[in-house]
C-alpha positions in Angstrom: -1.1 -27.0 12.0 1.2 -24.4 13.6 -0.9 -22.5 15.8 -0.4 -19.2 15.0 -0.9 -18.9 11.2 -1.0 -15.3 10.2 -4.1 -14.5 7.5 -2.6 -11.8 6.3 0.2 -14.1 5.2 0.5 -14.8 1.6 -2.8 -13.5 0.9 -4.2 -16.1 3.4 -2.1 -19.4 2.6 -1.3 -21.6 5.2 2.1 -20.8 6.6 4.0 -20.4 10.4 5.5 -16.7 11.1 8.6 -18.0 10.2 7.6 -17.9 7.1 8.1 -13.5 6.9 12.1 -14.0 6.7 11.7 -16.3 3.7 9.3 -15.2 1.6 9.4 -11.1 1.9 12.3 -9.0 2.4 13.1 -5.8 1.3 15.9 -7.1 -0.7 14.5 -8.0 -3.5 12.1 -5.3 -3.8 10.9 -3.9 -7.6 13.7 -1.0 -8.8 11.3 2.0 -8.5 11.9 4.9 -10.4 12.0 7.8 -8.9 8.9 10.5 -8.5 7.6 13.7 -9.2 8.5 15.8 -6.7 4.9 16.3 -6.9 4.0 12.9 -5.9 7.0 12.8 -3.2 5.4 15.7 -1.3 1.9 14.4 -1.3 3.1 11.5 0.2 5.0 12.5 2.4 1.9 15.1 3.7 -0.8 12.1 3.5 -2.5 9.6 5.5 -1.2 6.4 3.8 -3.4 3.6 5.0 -3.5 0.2 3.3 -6.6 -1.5 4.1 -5.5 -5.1 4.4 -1.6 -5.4 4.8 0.9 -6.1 7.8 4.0 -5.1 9.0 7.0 -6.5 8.7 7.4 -9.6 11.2 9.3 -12.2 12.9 8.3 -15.3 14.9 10.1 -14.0 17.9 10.5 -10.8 19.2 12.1 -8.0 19.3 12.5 -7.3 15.7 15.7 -6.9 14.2 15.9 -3.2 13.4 16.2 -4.1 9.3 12.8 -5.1 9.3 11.8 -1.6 11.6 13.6 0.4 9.1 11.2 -0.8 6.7 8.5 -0.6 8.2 9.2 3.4 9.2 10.4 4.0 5.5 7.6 2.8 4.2 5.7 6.0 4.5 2.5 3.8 5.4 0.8 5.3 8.5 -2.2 2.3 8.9 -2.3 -0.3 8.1 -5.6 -2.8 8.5 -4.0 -6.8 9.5 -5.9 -9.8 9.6 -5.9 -12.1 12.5 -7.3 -15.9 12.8 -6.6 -16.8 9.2 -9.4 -18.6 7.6 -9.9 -21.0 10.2 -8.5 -20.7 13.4 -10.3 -21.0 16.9 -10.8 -18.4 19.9 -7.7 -19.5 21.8 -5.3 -19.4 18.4 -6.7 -16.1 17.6 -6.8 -14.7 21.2 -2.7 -15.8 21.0 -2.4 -14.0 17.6 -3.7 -10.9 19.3 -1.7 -11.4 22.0 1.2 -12.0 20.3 0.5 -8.2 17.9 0.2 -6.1 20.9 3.3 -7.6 22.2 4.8 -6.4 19.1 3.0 -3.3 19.9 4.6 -3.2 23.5 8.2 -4.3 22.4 8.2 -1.4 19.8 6.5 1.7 20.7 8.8 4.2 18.8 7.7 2.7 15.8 4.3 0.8 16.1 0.9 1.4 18.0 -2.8 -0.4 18.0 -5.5 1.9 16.0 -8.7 0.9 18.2 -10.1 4.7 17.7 -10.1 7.4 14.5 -7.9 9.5 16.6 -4.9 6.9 16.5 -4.5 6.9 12.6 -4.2 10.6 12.9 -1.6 10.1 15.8 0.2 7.5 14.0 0.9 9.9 10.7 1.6 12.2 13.2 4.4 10.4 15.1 5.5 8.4 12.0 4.5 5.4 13.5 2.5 2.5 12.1 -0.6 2.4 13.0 -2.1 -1.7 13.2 -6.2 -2.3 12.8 -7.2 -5.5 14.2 -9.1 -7.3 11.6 -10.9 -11.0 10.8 -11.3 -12.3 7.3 -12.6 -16.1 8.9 -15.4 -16.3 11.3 -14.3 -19.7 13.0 -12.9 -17.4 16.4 -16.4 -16.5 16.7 -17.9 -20.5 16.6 -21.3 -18.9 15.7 -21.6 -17.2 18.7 -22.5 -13.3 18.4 -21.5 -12.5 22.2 -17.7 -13.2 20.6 -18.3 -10.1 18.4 -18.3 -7.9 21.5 -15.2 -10.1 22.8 -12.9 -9.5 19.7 -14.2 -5.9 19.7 -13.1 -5.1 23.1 -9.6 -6.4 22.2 -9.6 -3.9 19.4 -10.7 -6.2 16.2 -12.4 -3.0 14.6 -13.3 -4.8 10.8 -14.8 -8.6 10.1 -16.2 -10.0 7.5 -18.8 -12.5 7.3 -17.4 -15.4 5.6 -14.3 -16.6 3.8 -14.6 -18.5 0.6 -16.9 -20.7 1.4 -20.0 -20.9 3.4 -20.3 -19.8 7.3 -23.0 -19.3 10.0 -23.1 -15.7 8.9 -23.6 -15.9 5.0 -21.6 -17.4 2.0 -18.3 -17.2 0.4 -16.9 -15.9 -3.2 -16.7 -19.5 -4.0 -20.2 -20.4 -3.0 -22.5 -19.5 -5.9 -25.8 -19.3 -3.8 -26.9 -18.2 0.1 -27.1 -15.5 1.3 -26.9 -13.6 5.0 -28.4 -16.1 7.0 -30.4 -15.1 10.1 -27.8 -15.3 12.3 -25.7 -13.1 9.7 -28.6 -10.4 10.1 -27.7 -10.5 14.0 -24.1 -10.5 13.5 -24.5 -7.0 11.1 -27.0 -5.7 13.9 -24.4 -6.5 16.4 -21.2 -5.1 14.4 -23.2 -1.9 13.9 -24.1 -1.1 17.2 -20.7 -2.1 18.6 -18.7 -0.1 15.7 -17.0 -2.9 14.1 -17.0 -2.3 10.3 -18.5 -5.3 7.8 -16.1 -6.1 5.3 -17.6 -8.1 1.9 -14.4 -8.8 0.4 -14.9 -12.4 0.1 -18.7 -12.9 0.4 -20.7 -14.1 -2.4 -22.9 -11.9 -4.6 -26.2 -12.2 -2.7 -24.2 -12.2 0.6 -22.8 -8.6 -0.1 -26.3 -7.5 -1.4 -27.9 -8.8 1.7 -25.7 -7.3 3.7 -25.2 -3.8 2.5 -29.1 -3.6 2.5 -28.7 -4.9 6.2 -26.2 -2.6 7.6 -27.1 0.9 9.4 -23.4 1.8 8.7 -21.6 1.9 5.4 -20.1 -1.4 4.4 -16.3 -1.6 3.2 -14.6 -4.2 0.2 -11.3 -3.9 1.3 -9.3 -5.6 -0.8 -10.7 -7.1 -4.1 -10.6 -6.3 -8.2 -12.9 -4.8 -11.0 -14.4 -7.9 -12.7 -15.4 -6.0 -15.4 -11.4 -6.0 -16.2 -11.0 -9.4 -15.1 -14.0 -11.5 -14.3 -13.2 -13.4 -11.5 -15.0 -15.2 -8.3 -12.7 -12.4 -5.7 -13.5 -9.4 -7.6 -16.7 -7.4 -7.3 -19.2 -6.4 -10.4 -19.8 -2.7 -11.2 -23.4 -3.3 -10.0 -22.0 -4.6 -6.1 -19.1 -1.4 -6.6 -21.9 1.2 -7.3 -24.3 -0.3 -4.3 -21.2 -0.2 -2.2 -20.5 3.8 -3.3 -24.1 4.1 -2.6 -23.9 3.3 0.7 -20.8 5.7 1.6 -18.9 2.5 1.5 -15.3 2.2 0.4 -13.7 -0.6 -2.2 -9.8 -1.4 -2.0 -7.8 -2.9 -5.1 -5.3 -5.7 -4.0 -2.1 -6.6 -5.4 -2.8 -10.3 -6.2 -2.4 -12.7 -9.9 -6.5 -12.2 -9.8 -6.0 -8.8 -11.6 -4.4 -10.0 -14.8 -5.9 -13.8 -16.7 -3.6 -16.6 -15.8 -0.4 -17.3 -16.5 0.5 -13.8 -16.3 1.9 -12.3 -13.6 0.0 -8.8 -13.0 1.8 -5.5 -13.8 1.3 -1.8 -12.5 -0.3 -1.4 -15.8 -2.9 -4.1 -14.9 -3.7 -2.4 -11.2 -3.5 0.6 -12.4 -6.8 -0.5 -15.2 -8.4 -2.1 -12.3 -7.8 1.4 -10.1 -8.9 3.8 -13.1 -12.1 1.7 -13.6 -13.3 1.8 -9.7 -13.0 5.1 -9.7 -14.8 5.3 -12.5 -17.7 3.4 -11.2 -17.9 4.1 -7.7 -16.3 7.9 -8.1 -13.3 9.6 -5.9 -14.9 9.1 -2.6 -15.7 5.3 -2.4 -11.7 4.1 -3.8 -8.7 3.2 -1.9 -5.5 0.4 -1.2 -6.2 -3.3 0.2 -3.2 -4.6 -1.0 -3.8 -8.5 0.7 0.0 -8.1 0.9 2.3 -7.2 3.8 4.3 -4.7 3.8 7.5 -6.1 3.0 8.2 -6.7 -0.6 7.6 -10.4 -1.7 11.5 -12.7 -1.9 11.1 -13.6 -5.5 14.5 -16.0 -5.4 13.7 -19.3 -6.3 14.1 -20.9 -2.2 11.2 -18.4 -1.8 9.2 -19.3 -4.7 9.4 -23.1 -3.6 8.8 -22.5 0.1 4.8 -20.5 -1.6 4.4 -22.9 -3.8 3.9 -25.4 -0.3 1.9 -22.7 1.0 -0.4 -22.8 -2.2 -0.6 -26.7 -2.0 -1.7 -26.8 1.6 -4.2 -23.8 0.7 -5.4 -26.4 -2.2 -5.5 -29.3 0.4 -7.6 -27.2 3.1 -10.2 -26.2 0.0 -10.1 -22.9 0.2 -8.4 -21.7 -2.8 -9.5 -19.9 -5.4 -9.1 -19.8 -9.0 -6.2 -18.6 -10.7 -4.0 -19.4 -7.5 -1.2 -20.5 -9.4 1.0 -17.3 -9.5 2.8 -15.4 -7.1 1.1 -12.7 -4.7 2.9 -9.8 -6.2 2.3 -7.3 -9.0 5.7 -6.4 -11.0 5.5 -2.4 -10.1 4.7 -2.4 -6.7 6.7 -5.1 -4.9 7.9 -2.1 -2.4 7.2 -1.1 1.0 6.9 2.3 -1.0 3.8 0.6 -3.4 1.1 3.0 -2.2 3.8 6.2 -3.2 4.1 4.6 -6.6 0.1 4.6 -7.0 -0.1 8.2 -6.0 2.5 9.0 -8.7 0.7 6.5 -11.3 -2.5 8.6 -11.1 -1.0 11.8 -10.9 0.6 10.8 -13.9 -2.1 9.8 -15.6 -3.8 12.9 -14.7 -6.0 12.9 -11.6 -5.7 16.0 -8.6 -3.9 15.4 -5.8 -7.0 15.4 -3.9 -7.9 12.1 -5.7 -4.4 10.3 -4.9 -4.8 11.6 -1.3 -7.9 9.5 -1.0 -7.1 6.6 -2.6 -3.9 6.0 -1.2 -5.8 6.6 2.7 -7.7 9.3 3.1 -11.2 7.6 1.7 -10.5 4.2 3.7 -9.7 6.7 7.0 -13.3 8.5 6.7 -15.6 5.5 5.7 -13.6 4.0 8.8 -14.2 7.3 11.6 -18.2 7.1 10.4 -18.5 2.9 11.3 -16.4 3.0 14.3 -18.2 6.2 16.1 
């Protein structure tokens, strides 16, 4: 395995950085309409943080200034990135940091690390993009909790406590019993005194109840899907959506197939159900963006299609695929660097205040995030 396997990539699949140029570019990006001029000027005025994307990359740096134009034009301010994949050890993460904030370094006009709440302020500010450090896997951390303070120290501000299956801390979405272990009740202790935030997107049901009724801090979902609209193992009951609410926690809708039953590829009009039902539940606080995409609009030509469909096979392989893996990580609507602009307009459209699309499309993620990290 390639050590440096980005987890962001491809919604976690196995696959080398070289992998960016292939399978997302902004060429082949979804025709979008054009705005309100309603919509246009809230977006251009607002925070727009995705909670579990990345920016556009290559394997070698500097970046060709294509793939900076698109990460400026955009109009995303934050955005939250996972490091370490599912199952990479320290040194491979350490190297994946290492390799970010040399992105960081190469590119100031356009890109700086978000370590405190005053640098996604700055980062809207300067029209820059703002990166949070982030783990989905916990193998970095070999089930040791003095790593927490570590990976905190080099700016990892969010981790979660598990991938899909079981880990020191607690269990995976695809583990249907265990909960937060022990050591999982040290880890939240630790997180919560050191300000790193606890994400539940991929722990199991007992895990996330555990571990919201552990935490001293609000808990965030930040990227998963309504399962009363589509039950699956990745998205989250109205009973773990209301808890989370409860807690002054915050719950982002992805853009993956998981929204919509296979073999259909999921449309605007399937996020949008999954995004009007959330709300619904959990109210306009608790709501925002985890689109488990990056940036850069997915390459749906069929070279690119092919080169997933590996990725998918080696996710398969590894055993740590999910149902319903068997579509593309896309949704036809917001393939766009601009997606988070086109769900501001969709529920201005559909008749929420601006305040509402202000803090879904950042402004919720960027105040559960200020009250975990101070």
């Amino acid at each position: 395995m390639n050590r440096r396997h980005f987890g962001w990539l491809i919604a976690g699949a196995v696959a080398s950085r070289a992998l960016p140029s292939l399978l997302f570019s902004a060429q082949t990006a979804d025709e979008v309409s054009k705005f309100s001029p309603q919509a246009e000027e809230l977006y251009q005025g607002s925070l727009a943080l995705d909670c579990n994307s990345a920016p556009p990359l290559e394997e070698t740096l500097p970046l060709p200034q294509a793939k900076l134009d698109v990460a400026r034009s955009s109009g995303v301010r934050v955005v939250k990135t996972t490091l370490g994949g599912f199952n990479e050890d320290f040194a491979s993460t350490v190297e994946e940091i290492a390799f970010v904030q040399r992105l960081i370094e190469t590119h100031p006009d356009y890109f700086l690390q978000v370590r405190v709440p005053e640098d996604m302020e700055r980062a809207r500010r300067e029209k820059k993009m703002g990166i949070i450090f982030s783990f989905e896997g916990v193998d970095m951390l070999d089930g040791k909790i003095e790593r927490i303070e570590i990976f905190r120290n080099l700016g990892v501000r969010v981790m979660q406590l598990s991938y899909n299956h079981r880990s020191p801390f607690g269990s995976g979405v695809l583990e249907p019993k265990g909960g937060l272990t022990p050591l999982g009740h040290e880890a939240v202790k630790k997180m919560n005194q050191l300000g790193v935030a606890v994400d539940l997107s991929h722990s199991n049901p007992e895990t996330t109840a555990d571990a919201m009724a552990a935490s001293a801090k609000p808990v965030i979902i930040s990227h998963a899907g309504c399962s009363a609209i589509h039950p699956h193992p990745r998205n989250k009951t109205d009973e773990q959506i209301r808890a989370l609410a409860a807690r002054g926690g915050v719950m982002g809708i992805y853009d993956l197939p998981y929204l919509a039953p296979s073999p259909k590829q999921p449309t605007l009009e399937d996020y949008m159900a999954h995004l009007d039902h959330a709300l619904k539940v959990a109210g306009e606080d608790h709501v925002g963006v985890g689109s488990d995409v990056p940036v850069s609009p997915m390459n749906t030509s069929p070279q690119a299609l092919t080169e997933f469909k590996k990725a998918q096979e080696a996710r398969v392989k590894a055993g740590v695929a999910a149902p319903e893996e068997d579509r593309y990580p896309y949704v036809v609507g917001l393939n766009t660097p601009r997606r988070l602009e086109v769900i501001a307009d969709q529920l201005l459209k559909r008749g929420y205040p601006p305040r509402v699309a202000e803090k879904v499309i950042g402004s919720n993620f960027a105040r559960v995030l200020r009250e975990i990290w101070t």
